[in-house]
BAFILUM-953092 format. One record per residue (C-alpha): residue in three letters; x, y negated, z negated. Coordinates in steps of 0.25 Angstrom, whole numbers, padded with zeros to 4 digits, always signed. Example, Ala and Ser with C-alpha at 12.3 -4.5 7.8 and 13.67 -1.06 7.14 Angstrom:
2
ALA+0049+0018-0031 SER+0055+0004-0029 
END
This chain:
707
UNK+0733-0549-0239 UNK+0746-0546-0231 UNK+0747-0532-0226 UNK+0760-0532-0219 UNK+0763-0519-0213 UNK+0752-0513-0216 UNK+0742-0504-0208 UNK+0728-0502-0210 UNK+0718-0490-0215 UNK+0706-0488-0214 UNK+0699-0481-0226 UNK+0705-0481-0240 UNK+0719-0474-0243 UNK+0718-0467-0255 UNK+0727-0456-0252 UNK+0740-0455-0241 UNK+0739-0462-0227 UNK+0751-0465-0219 UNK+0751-0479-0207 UNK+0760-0478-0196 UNK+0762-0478-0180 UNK+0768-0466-0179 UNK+0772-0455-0191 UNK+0783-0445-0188 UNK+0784-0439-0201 UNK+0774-0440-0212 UNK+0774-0438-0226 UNK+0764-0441-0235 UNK+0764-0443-0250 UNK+0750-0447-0254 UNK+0751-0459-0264 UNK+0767-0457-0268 UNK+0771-0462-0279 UNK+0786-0467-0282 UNK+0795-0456-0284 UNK+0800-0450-0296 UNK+0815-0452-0300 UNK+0823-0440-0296 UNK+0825-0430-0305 UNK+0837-0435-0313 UNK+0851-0429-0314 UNK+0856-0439-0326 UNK+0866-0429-0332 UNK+0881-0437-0332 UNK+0890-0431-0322 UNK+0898-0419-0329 UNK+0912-0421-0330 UNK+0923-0414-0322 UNK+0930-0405-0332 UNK+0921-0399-0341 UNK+0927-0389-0352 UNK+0924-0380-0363 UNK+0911-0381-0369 UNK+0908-0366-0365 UNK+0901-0361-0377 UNK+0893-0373-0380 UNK+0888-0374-0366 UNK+0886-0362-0365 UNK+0879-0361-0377 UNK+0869-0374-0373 UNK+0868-0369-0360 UNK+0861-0355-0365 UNK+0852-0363-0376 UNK+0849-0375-0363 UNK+0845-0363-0354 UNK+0836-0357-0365 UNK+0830-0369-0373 UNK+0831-0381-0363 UNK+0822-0389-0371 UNK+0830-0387-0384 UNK+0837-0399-0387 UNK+0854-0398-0390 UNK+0866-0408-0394 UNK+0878-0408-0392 UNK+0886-0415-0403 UNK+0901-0418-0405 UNK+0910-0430-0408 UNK+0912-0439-0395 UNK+0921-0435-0385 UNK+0917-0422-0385 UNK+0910-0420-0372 UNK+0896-0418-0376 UNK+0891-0425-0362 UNK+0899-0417-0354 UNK+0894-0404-0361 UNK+0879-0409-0361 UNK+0881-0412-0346 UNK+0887-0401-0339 UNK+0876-0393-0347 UNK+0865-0401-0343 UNK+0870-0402-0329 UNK+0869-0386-0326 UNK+0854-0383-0332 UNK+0844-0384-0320 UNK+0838-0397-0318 UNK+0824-0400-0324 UNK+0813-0407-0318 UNK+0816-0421-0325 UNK+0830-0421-0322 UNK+0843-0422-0330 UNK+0842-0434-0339 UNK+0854-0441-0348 UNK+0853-0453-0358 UNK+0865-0459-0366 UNK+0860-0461-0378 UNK+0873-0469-0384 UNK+0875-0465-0396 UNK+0889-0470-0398 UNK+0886-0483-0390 UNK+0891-0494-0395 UNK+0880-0503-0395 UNK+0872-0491-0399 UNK+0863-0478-0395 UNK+0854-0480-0382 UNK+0839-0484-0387 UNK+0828-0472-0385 UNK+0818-0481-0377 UNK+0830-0484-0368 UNK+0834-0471-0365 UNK+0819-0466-0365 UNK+0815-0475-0354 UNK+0830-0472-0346 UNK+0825-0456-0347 UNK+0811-0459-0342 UNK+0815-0470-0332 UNK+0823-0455-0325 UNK+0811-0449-0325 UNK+0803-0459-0317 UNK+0796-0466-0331 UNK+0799-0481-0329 UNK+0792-0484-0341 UNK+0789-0495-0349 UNK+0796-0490-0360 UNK+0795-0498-0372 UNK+0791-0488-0384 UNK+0800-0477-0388 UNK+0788-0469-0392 UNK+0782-0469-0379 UNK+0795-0467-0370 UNK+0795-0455-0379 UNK+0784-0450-0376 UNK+0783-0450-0361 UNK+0800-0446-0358 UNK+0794-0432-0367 UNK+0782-0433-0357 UNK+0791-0434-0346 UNK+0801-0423-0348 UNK+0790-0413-0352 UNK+0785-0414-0337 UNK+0800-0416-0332 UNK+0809-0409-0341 UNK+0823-0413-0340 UNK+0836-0411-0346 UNK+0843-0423-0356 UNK+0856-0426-0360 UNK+0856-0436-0370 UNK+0869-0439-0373 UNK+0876-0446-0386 UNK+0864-0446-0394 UNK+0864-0456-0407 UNK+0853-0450-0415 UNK+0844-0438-0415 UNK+0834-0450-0415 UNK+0838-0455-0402 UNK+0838-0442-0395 UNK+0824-0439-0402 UNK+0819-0450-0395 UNK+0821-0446-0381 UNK+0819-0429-0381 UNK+0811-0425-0368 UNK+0800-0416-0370 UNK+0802-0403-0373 UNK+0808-0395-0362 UNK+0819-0403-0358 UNK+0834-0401-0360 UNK+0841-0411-0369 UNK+0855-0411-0374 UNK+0860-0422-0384 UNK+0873-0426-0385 UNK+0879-0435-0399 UNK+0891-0436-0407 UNK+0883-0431-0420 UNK+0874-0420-0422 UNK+0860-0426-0422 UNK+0850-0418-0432 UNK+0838-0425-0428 UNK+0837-0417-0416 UNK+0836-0403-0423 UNK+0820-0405-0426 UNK+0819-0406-0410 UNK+0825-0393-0409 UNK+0840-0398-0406 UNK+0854-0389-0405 UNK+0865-0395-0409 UNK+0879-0392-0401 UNK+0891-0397-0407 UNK+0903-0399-0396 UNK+0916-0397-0400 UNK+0932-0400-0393 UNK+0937-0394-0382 UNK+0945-0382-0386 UNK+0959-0385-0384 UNK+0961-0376-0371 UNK+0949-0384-0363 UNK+0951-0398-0371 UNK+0969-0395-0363 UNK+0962-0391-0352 UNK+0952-0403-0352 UNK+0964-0413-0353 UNK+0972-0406-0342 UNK+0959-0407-0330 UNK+0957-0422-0335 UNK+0971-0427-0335 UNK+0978-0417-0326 UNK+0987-0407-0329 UNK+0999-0414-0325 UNK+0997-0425-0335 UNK+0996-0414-0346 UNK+1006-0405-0343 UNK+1013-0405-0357 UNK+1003-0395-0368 UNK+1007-0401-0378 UNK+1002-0414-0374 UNK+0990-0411-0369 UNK+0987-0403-0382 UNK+0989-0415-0391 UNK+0982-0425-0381 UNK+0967-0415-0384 UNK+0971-0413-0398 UNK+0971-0429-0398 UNK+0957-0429-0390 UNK+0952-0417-0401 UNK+0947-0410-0389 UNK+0937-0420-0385 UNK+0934-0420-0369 UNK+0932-0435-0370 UNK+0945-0438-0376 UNK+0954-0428-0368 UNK+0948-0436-0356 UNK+0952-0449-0362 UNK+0966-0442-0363 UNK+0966-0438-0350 UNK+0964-0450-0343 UNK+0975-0458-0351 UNK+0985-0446-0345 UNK+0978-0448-0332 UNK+0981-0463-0331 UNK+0994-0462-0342 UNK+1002-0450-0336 UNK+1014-0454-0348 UNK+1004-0455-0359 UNK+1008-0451-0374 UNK+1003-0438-0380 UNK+0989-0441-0385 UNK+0992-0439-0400 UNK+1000-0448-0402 UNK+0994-0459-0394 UNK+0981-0459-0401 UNK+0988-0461-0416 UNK+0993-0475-0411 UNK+0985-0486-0418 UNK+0975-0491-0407 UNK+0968-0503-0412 UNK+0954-0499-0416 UNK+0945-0506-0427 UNK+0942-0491-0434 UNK+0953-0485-0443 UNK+0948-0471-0439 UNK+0945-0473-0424 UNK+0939-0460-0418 UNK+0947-0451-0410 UNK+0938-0456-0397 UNK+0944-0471-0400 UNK+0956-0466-0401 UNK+0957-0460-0387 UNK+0951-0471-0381 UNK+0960-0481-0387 UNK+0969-0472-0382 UNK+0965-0473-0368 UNK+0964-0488-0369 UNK+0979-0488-0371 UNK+0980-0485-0359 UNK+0975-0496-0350 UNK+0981-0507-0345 UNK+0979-0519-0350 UNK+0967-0522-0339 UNK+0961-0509-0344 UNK+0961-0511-0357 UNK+0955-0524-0356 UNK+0944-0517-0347 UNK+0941-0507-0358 UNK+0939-0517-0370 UNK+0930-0526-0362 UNK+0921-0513-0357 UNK+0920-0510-0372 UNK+0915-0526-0375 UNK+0905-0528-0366 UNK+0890-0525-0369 UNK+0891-0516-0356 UNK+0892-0499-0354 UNK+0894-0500-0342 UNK+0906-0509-0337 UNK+0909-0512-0322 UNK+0921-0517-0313 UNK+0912-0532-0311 UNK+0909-0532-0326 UNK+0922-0529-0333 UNK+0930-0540-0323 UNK+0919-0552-0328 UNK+0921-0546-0341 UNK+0937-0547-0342 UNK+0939-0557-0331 UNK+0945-0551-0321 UNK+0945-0546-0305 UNK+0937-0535-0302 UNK+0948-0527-0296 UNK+0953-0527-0311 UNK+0941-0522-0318 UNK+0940-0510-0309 UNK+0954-0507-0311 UNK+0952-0507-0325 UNK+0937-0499-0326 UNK+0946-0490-0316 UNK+0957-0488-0328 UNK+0947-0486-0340 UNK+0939-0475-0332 UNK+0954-0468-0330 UNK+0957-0469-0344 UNK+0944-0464-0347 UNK+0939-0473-0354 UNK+0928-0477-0345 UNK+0919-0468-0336 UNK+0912-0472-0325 UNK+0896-0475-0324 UNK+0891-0479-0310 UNK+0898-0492-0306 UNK+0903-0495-0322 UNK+0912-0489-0333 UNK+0907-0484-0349 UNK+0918-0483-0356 UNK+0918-0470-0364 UNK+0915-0463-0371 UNK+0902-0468-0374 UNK+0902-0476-0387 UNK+0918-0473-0390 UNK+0923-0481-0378 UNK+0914-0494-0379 UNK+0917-0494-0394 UNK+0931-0492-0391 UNK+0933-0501-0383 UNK+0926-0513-0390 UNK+0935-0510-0401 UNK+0948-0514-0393 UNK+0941-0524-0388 UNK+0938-0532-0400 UNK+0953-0527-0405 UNK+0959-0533-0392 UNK+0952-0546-0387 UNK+0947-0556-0395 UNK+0932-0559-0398 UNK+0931-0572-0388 UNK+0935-0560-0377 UNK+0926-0551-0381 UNK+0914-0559-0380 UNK+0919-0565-0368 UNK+0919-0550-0361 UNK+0904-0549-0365 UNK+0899-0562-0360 UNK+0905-0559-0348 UNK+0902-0543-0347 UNK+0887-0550-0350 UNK+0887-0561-0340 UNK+0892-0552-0328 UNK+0881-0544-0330 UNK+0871-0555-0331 UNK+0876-0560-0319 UNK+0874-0544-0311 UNK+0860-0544-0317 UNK+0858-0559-0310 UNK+0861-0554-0298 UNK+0852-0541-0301 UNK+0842-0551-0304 UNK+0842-0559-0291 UNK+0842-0546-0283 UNK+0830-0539-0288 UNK+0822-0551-0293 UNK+0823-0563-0285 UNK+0812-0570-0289 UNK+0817-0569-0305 UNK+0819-0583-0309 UNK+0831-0587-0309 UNK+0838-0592-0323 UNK+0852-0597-0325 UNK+0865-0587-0330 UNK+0874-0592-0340 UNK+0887-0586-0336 UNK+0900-0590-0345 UNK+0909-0583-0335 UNK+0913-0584-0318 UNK+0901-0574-0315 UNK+0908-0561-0309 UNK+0905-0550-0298 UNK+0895-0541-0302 UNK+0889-0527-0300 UNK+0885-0528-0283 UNK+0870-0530-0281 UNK+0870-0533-0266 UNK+0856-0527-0265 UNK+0843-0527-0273 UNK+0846-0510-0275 UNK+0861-0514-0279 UNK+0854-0523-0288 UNK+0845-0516-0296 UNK+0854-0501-0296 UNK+0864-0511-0304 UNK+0854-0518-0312 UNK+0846-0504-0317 UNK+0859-0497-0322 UNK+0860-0511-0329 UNK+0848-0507-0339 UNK+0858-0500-0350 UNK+0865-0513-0353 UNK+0855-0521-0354 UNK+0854-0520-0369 UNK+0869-0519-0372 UNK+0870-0531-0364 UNK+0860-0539-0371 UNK+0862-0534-0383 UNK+0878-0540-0383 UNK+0872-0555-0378 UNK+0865-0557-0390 UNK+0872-0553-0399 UNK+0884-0562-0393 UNK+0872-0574-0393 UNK+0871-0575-0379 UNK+0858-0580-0378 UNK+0860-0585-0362 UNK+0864-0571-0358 UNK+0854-0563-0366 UNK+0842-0569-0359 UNK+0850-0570-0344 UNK+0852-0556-0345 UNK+0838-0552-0349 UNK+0832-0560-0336 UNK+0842-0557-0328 UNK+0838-0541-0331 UNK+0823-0545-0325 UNK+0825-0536-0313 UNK+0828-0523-0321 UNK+0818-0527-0333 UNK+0807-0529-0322 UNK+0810-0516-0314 UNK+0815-0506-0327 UNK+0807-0511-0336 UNK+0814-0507-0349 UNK+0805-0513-0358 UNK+0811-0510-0372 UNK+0823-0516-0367 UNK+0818-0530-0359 UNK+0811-0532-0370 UNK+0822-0534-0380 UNK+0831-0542-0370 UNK+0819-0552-0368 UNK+0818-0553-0383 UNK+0832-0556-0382 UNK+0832-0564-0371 UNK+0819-0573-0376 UNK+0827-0574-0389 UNK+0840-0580-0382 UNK+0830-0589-0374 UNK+0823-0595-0386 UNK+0838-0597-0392 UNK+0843-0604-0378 UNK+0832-0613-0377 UNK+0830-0612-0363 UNK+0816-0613-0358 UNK+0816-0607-0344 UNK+0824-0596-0351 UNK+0814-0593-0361 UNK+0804-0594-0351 UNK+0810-0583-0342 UNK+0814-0576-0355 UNK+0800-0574-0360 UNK+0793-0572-0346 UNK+0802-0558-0346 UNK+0799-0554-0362 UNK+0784-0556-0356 UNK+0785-0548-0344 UNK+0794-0535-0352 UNK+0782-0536-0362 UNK+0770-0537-0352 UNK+0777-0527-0345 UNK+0775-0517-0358 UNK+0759-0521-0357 UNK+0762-0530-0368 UNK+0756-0543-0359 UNK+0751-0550-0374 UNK+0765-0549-0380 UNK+0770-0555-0365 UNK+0759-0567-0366 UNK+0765-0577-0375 UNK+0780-0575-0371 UNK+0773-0580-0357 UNK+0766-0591-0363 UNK+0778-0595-0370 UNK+0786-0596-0357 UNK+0773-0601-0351 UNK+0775-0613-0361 UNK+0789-0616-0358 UNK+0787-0616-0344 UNK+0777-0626-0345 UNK+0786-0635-0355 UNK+0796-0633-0346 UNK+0785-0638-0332 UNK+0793-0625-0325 UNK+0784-0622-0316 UNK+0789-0610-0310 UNK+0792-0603-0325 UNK+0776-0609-0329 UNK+0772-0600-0317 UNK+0780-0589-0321 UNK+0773-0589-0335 UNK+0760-0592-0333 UNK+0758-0578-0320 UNK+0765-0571-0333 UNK+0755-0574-0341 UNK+0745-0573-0331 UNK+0749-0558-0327 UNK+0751-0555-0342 UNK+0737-0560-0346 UNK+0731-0552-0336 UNK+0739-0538-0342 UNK+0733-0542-0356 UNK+0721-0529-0357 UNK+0726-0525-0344 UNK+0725-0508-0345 UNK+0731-0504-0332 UNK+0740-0509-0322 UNK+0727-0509-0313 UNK+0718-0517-0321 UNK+0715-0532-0318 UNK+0714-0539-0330 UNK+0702-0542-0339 UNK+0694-0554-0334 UNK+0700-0561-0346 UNK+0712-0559-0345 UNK+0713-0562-0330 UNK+0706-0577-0334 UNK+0716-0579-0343 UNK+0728-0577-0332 UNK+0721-0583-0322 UNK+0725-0598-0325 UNK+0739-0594-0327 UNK+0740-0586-0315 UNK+0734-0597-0305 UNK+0743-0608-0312 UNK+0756-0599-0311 UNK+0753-0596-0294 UNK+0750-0612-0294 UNK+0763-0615-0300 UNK+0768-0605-0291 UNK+0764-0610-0278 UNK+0768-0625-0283 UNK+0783-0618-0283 UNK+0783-0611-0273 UNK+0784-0598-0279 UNK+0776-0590-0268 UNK+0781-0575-0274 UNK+0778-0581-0288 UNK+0762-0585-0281 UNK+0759-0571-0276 UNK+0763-0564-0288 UNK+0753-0572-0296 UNK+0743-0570-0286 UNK+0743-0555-0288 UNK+0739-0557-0303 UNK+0731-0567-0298 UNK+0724-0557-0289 UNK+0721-0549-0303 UNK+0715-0561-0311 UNK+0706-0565-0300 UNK+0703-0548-0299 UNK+0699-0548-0312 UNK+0690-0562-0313 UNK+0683-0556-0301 UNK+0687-0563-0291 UNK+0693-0553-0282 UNK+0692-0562-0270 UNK+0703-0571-0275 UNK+0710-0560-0280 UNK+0715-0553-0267 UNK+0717-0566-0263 UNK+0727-0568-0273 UNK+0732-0555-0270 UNK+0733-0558-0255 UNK+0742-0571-0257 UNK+0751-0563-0265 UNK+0752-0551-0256 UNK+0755-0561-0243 UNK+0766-0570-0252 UNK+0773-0557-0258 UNK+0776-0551-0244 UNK+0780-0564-0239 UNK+0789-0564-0251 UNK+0793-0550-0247 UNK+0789-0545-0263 UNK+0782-0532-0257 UNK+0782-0528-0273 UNK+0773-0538-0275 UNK+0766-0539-0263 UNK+0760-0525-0266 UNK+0758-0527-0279 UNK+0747-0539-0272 UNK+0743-0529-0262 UNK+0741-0518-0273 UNK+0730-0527-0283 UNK+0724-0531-0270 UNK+0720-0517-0269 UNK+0716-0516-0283 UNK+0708-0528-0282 UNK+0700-0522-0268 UNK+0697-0509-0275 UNK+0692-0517-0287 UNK+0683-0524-0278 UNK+0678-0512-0271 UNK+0685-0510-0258 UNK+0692-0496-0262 UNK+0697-0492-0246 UNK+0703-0507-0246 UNK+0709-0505-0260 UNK+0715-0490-0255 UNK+0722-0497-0243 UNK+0728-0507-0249 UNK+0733-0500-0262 UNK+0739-0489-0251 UNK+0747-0500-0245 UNK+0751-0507-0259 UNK+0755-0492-0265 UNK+0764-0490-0251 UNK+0769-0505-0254 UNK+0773-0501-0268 UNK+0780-0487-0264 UNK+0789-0494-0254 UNK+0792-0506-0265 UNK+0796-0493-0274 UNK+0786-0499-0286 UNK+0781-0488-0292 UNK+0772-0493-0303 UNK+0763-0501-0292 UNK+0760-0489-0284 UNK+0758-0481-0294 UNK+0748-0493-0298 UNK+0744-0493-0284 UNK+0741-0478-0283 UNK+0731-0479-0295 UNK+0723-0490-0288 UNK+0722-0481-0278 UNK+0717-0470-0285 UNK+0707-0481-0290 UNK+0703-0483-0275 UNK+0702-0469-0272 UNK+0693-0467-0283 UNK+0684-0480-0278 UNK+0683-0474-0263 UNK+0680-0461-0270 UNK+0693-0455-0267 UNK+0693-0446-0279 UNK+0702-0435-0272 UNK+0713-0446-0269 UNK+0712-0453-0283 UNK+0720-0443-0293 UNK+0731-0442-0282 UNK+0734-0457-0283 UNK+0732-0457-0298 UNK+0742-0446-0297 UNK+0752-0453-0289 UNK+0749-0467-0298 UNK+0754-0458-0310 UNK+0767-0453-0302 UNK+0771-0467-0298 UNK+0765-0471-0313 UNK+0777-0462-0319 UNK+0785-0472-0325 UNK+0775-0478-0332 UNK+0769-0471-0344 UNK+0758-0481-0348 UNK+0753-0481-0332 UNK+0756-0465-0332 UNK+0746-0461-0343 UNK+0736-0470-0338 UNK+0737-0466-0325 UNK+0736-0450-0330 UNK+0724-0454-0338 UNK+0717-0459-0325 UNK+0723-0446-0319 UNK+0717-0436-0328 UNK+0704-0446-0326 UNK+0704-0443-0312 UNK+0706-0430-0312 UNK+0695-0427-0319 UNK+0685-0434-0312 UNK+0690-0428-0300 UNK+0689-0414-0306 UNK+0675-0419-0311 UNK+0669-0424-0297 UNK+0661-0416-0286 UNK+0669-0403-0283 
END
C-alpha cells in the first residue's frame, strides 16, 4: 500500500499527534471535524430610500422585542413594499445564533409557488444539514430540531398559502415574518398577527418620487402629484415611475399615459400591468425585444451570454439591452443575472407581450435556444468537475454560443450550484415542448451537482423524466446511462432493492448491445448495490450472502475493466472488492484489493478515492485484530479526507476510530471521536441519530467503568 508523504508512529493514534521537521507554531484540534457554515446573513439588501411606515414599524418592532417567537404577516396588494418593510425591520434586531435566514416562497410565480421540501432542504443546507432530504415530514422534523438549538430569525416572503408556511415554521423561539398578498388565516391557530400595510401617504409617496428620480425631473407639483396618484401610492410603481423620468426626461404626465390602450390579453389589467406596460414603451426597439424574450424562456435568472443565444445577437447588444431594462426598472439585478420584477407581475407581464407580439414559431424558437445554451454551460460544467463521466452526444439545433466563464474547477462549480433553482423550471418547459433529446441531456449533463448536492426529491423526477424520453427515443446507450443515474439517486436514498433492477435492466442492454465498457459500468453497480441490500451502517461489511452474490459481478466488471483499459474504473472496483472478500473471510485478498486500488488512484491523482481505499483498509485491519495499525492508518485517511474537504468520510473515519479506540482499550479517547463523528455527521440526519445513539452508549459505559 502506497504511503506517499507519509511519516510513520509508533503506537496507536487515537487522539491528536502532529509529524514534522520543525514546528514554529502549533495548534492542535483534536479530531477536527469540517467546519460548520457561517452564521448566515441571508436577509436581501435594504434599499436606499426607505419612508413612512413609522407606526407600523414601530409597532412590530415593540411586539418583535417583546414576543420574538410570535409569528407576524404583513399583508397588502403587490407593490406595496412589504420586503422592504419586513427587511429593514429584521435587519436591526441582534442577530441570533442561527443566523438570519430568507426563502422566496413564490407565490405569485408564474410556474407556480416554491415546493416545501425544496425550501426545507435550501434552509437546512444554511445551517450545515446536507441532508438527504426526501420526505417532507422528516425535513420537518429536523429544521424544527435544528432552530431549537440555533434560533434564528426568518423572512419568508410572498407566502401562497398558510399551508406552505405551515410547513416550514422553525421551532419555537425563532423570529418569523411572513409576507403575502392576502391575509392567510391558516396561521392564526399557530398564534400569527396579522399586519395589513397600506400606501404611502401623499407627502412621503412626493417625497419618494422626488429622491428616485431627482428633483429636477419633478419640478412641476402638479405633475408629480398626478404621477403618485397614477401609482396609488405604491413604492413599487413610483419607482417604475421614476425610472421612466430617469431615462425619459420629456415623458407625459402619468395619467394620461397609462389610459392608452396597451395591448394586454385581460380586459381589466391590474394597475401593476399597467405600469409596466408603461415602462416597456419606453424601450428601444432592442429593449423591447429583451424584455419579451426574458418573459419567454423557462429561466428566472437571465444573463448577458443567454439572452444573445436566445435573440441572435452580439453580446455587446444583450448587455446593452439588460443594461436598459434594469434603468427602467423593469429588471433588478441578482449576482451575475437579471429578474424581471416584480416577482410574478413582470414574468407574467412580459410573456403576455410576448405572445401578442411575435409569433408562435419565435416563441418556441427563444426556448429551445435559452435551453440548449444552457445545456451547453452544464457540458462544460460537467467536463470540469467530472471527467471521468461518460461522455454522450448533445443535440444542438442552434450555432452553440458563449457561455457563463468556467476557466477553473471552483468557476465551475460556483456557476453550476447557483444553477439548482432552474433545474425544474427548465425541465419542466422541455417536456412539455416534447423535447425528449434535451430532457434526458440536460438531466446527465447535471450529474456533477446531482452527485455533490444531492437533491434527492428533485433528481429523482428528472430521471423519471429523463428514463421516460429514453424509452421514447429508442436509444440503447442512452437508456443505459439514463437508468444507471435513476439507480444511483435511489440507492443513494438506502433504497438499494428499488435500484437493483433499473441496473439489471441496463445490465441487459449493455450485453445486447457487446458494450463492454457500459457492461462493466452495470454489473460494479450492481455489485455495490447488492452489497448495501441489509447493510445497517455506512461501516458494515456486507452479509456473507450478500457479499456472494456481488462477488461474480464485481470480478467480471474489474476483468472487463482491465481488458479496456480503464485503470481508475479497476481500483474503484477493487475497493468494493476489498469489502466482498472482507466479508467472505478472506482478509488476505482483501487488502490486497485494497492496496492495488490505493497505488492506481494516487497514480491517477483521485486522492478522494485513494482514501476512501486507505480508510477500509483500516477498517479491515481492525477487524482482524490489529487496533494500533488500524489507529494509524484511519489518522492518516481522516487527515486525507480533511484536506479533500469530504465531510461525510471523515466523519466515517472518525467513528472507526472511536471503534479502534475502544479495541486498544482507549475508553477515555472514544466519546471524543464519537463526538467529533457527530460534528462532521451534521448534515446527515440518518448518520447523526445513529451516531447520538452510539454517543449516549458510550457515555454511559464510560460513566459505568472503574472510577
Amino acid at each position: 500500500m502506497s504511503t506517499d508523504s507519509r511519516n510513520e508512529i509508533g503506537g496507536g493514534v487515537f487522539g491528536a499527534a502532529v509529524q514534522a521537521r520543525s514546528i514554529e507554531t502549533l495548534t492542535i484540534n483534536s479530531a477536527a471535524p469540517a467546519a460548520r457554515p457561517p452564521v448566515q446573513r441571508q436577509l436581501p439588501r435594504p434599499g436606499a430610500h426607505f419612508l413612512d411606515r413609522r407606526d407600523i414599524a414601530a409597532r412590530l418592532t415593540d411586539q418583535l422585542g417583546r414576543t420574538p417567537d410570535r409569528i407576524h404577516v404583513l399583508h397588502s396588494p403587490a407593490g406595496m413594499g412589504k420586503t422592504a418593510l419586513a427587511t429593514n425591520l429584521l435587519t436591526a434586531l441582534p442577530l441570533p445564533p442561527g443566523g438570519q435566514l430568507y426563502a422566496d416562497l413564490r407565490g405569485a410565480a408564474i410556474d407556480g409557488p416554491a415546493r416545501e421540501l425544496d425550501v426545507l432542504a435550501r434552509l437546512l443546507r444554511s445551517l450545515g444539514w446536507d441532508g438527504p432530504w426526501h420526505d417532507l415530514s422528516e425535513a420537518a422534523a429536523w429544521w424544527r430540531s435544528a432552530t431549537a438549538e440555533r434560533p434564528i430569525t426568518l423572512l419568508l416572503d410572498d407566502a401562497a398559502t398558510a399551508e406552505q408556511v405551515l410547513a416550514v415554521l422553525p421551532a419555537a423561539g425563532s423570529t418569523v415574518l411572513v409576507t403575502t398578498r392576502t391575509k392567510l388565516p391558516g396561521l392564526v391557530t399557530v398564534g400569527a398577527e396579522h399586519h395589513e400595510l397600506g400606501p404611502l401617504p401623499s407627502a412621503e409617496a412626493m417625497e419618494l418620487l422626488m429622491l428616485l428620480a431627482g428633483a429636477q425631473r419633478v419640478s412641476d407639483p402638479a405633475a408629480a402629484r398626478a404621477t403618485v396618484e397614477a401609482c396609488q401610492h405604491r413604492p413599487l410603481l413610483i419607482a417604475l415611475a421614476a425610472a421612466r423620468l430617469q431615462t425619459n426626461p420629456g415623458a407625459r404626465p402619468l395619467e394620461h399615459a397609462v389610459g392608452d390602450p396597451v395591448p394586454h390579453p385581460d380586459e381589466t389589467p391590474d394597475v401593476i400591468t399597467l405600469h409596466l406596460n408603461e415602462s416597456y414603451r419606453t424601450l428601444s426597439e432592442e429593449g423591447a425585444a429583451a424584455y419579451r424574450a426574458a418573459g419567454t424562456v423557462p429561466f428566472t435568472l437571465v444573463t448577458g451570454p443567454m439572452l444573445a443565444a436566445v435573440l441572435g445577437t452580439d453580446a455587446a447588444t444583450a448587455r446593452r439591452s439588460l443594461a436598459e431594462l434594469e434603468r427602467t426598472g423593469l429588471a433588478a439585478a441578482t449576482g451575475n443575472a437579471l429578474a424581471l420584477v416584480p416577482a410574478g407581475h413582470g414574468r407574467r407581464a412580459a410573456a403576455d407581450l410576448a405572445e401578442l407580439t411575435d409569433s408562435p414559431e419565435r416563441l418556441t424558437d427563444q426556448r429551445r435556444r435559452a435551453l440548449e445554451w444552457w445545456l451547453a454551460a452544464l457540458t462544460r460544467a460537467e467536463r470540469h468537475l467530472a471527467p471521468h463521466h461518460r461522455e454522450l452526444a448533445r443535440t444542438y439545433l442552434h450555432p452553440v454560443a458563449v457561455g457563463p466563464d468556467l476557466g477553473s474547477r471552483e468557476q465551475a462549480w460556483t456557476w453550476l450550484a447557483g444553477e439548482e433553482d432552474q433545474i425544474r423550471l427548465a425541465l419542466a418547459a422541455a417536456a412539455a415542448a416534447g423535447w425528449d433529446d434535451l430532457l434526458w441531456q440536460v438531466v446527465h449533463a447535471l450529474w456533477p451537482l446531482w452527485h455533490r448536492l444531492r437533491p434527492y426529491e428533485l433528481w429523482l423526477w428528472a430521471c423519471e423524466l429523463a428514463v421516460g424520453a429514453a424509452r421514447r427515443i429508442g436509444d440503447g446507450l442512452v437508456l443505459r446511462e439514463m437508468l444507471n443515474q435513476h439507480g444511483v439517486a435511489l440507492r443513494g436514498l438506502h433504497r438499494p432493492a428499488d435500484a437493483l433492477p433499473l441496473f439489471e435492466e441496463a445490465l441487459d442492454l449493455a450485453l445486447r448491445d457487446a458494450d463492454l465498457r457500459g457492461e462493466s459500468q452495470h454489473r460494479h453497480e450492481i455489485g455495490a448495490t447488492l452489497i448495501e441490500i441489509d447493510r445497517v451502517s455506512p461501516g458494515d461489511l456486507p452479509t456473507a450472502e450478500r457479499a456472494a452474490a456481488a462477488l461474480p459481478h464485481l470480478d467480471e466488471a474489474r476483468r472487463l475493466r482491465e481488458q479496456i483499459g480503464y485503470g481508475r474504473g479497476v481500483a474503484v472496483t477493487d475497493i468494493l472488492l476489498g469489502q466482498v472478500h472482507a466479508a467472505l473471510g478472506d482478509h488476505g485478498e482483501a487488502l490486497a484489493h485494497l492496496d492495488e486500488a490505493r497505488d492506481a488512484l494516487l497514480a491517477v491523482h483521485d486522492l478522494h478515492d485513494a482514501a476512501r481505499a486507505l480508510a477500509w483498509h483500516g477498517r479491515i485491519q481492525l477487524l482482524t485484530g490489529e487496533a494500533a495499525e488500524a489507529a494509524r492508518t484511519l489518522h492518516h485517511a481522516q487527515s486525507e479526507f480533511a484536506a479533500a474537504g469530504s465531510r461525510a468520510w471523515q466523519a466515517l473515519t472518525l467513528e472507526w476510530r472511536a471503534d479502534a479506540a475502544s479495541a486498544a482499550g482507549h475508553q477515555d479517547k472514544v466519546v471524543e471521536l464519537l463526538r467529533a463523528a457527530l460534528a462532521a455527521y451534521s448534515g446527515n440526519p440518518r448518520d447523526a441519530r445513529r451516531l447520538q445513539t452510539r454517543l449516549e452508549q458510550a457515555g454511559a459505559d464510560e460513566r459505568s467503568g472503574p472510577p
